[in-house]
C-alpha positions as CSV (number, residue, x, y, z in Angstrom):
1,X,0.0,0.0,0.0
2,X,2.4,2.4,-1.2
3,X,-0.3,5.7,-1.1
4,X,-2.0,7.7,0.6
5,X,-5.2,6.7,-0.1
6,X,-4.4,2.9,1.5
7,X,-4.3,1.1,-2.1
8,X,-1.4,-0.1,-3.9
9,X,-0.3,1.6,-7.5
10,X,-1.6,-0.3,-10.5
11,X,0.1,-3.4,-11.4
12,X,2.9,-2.5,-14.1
13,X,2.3,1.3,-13.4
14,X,5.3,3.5,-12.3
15,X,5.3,6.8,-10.7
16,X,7.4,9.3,-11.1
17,X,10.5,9.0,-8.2
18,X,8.7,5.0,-7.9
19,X,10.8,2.1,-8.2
20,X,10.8,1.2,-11.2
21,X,12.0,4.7,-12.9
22,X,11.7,8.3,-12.9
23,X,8.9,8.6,-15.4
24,X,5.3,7.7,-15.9
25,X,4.8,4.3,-17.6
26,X,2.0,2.1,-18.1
27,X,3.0,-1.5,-19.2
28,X,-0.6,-1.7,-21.1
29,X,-0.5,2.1,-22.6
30,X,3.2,2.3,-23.1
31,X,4.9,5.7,-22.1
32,X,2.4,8.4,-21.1
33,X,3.1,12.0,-22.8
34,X,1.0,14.5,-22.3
35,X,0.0,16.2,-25.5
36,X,1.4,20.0,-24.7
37,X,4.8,17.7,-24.3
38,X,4.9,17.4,-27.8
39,X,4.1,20.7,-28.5
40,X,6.5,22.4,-26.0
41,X,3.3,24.1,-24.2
42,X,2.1,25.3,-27.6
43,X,-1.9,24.5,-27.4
44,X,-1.9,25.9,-31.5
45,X,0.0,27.4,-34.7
46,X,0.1,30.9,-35.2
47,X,0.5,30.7,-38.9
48,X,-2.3,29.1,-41.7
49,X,-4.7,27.5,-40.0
50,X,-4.8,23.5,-41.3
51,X,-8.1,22.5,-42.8
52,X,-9.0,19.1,-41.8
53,X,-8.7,18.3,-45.4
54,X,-6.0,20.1,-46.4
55,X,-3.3,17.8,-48.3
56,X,0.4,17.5,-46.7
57,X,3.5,16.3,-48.9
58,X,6.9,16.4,-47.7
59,X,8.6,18.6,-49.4
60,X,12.3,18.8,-50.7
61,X,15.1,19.5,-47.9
62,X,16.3,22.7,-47.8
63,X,19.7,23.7,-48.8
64,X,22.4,25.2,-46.4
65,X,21.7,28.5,-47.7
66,X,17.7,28.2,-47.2
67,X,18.2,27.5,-43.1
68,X,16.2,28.8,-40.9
69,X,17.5,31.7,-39.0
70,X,17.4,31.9,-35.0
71,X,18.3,28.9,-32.7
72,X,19.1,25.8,-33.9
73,X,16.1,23.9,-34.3
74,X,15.8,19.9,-33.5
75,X,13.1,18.0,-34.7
76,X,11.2,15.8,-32.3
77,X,10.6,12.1,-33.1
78,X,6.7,13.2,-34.2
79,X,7.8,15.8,-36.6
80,X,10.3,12.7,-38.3
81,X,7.1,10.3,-38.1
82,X,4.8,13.5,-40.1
83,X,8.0,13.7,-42.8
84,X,7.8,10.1,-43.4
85,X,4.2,9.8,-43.8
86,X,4.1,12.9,-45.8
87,X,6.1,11.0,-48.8
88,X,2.9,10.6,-50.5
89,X,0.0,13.5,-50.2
90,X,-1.9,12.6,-46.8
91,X,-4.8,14.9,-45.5
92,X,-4.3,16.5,-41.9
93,X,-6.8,14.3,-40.5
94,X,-5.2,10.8,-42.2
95,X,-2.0,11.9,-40.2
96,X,-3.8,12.7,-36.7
97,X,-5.4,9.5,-37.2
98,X,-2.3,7.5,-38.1
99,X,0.1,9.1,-35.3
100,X,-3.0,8.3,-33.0
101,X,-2.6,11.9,-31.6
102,X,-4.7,14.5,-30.9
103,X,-5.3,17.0,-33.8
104,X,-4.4,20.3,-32.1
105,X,-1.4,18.4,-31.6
106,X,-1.0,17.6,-35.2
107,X,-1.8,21.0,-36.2
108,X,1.2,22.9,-34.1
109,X,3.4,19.6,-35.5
110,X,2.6,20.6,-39.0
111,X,3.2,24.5,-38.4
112,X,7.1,24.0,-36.9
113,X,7.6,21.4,-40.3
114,X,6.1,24.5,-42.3
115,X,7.8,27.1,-40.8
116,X,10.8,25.3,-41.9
117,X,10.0,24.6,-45.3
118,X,9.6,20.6,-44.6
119,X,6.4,20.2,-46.0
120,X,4.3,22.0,-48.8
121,X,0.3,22.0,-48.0
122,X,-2.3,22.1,-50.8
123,X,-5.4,23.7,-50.0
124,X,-8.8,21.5,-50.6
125,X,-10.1,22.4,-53.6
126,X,-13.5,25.2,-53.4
127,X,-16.5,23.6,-53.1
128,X,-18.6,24.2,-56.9
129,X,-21.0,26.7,-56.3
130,X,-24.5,24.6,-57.1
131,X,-26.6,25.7,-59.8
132,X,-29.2,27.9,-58.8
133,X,-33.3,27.1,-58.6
134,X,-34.3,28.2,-62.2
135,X,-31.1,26.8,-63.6
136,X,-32.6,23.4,-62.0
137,X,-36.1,23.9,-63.1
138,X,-34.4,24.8,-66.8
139,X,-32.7,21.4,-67.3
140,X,-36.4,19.1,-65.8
141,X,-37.8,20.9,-68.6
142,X,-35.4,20.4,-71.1
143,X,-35.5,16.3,-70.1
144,X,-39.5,16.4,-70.3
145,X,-39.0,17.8,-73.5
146,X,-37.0,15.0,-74.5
């Protein structure tokens, strides 16, 4: 009975400063990482906003002369896993859903790959503008007619 509350820890979990490390680790779940980890505290991108639909391709690595200015900037293992996926055109949603992370998440991922010109996003095409009423009415006509 190693809390507070009189009840022993979950079998397989381990507390931070617990035995069996200094992390949080679930033997069922796997490493627990809280989503604002990922992000460094970030809760969303500043830049474009990432429609749900919006197509992500990885694009070309920049040169030495095309570097981003300011600090030195090192990828986490997420950004890596987008890049990978991003070989072929994947939607925004396809890669929340295939990193199994949450899509805010996703979204400030994608913004940090953009803002160093590691991916290319295409915009979903407009939605057609549908034919007005009379237009409609026009063409049942025309097929009566027929």
């Amino acid at each position: 009975m190693d809390r507070e509350d009189g009840h022993a820890p979950p079998e397989g979990a381990n507390g931070a400063g617990g035995a069996g490390g200094t992390a949080w680790y679930d033997d069922a779940a796997g490493p627990v990482v809280r989503p604002y980890a990922l992000t460094g505290g970030r809760t969303h991108y500043d830049g474009v906003e990432f429609d749900l639909v919006a197509l992500i391709i990885t694009a070309d690595a920049p040169g030495p002369d095309d570097a981003h200015p300011g600090p030195q900037w090192v990828p986490e293992p997420e950004h890596g896993m987008i890049l990978e996926l991003c070989r072929t055109p994947l939607s925004v949603v396809e890669i929340a859903s295939d990193l199994e992370l949450p899509l805010g998440v996703v979204r400030v991922l994608l913004g940090d790959l953009l803002d160093h010109s590691l991916i290319q996003v295409r915009r979903p095409a407009p939605v057609a503008q549908f034919p007005s009423e009379r237009v409609l009415k026009e063409v049942i006509d025309g097929i009566r007619a027929l």
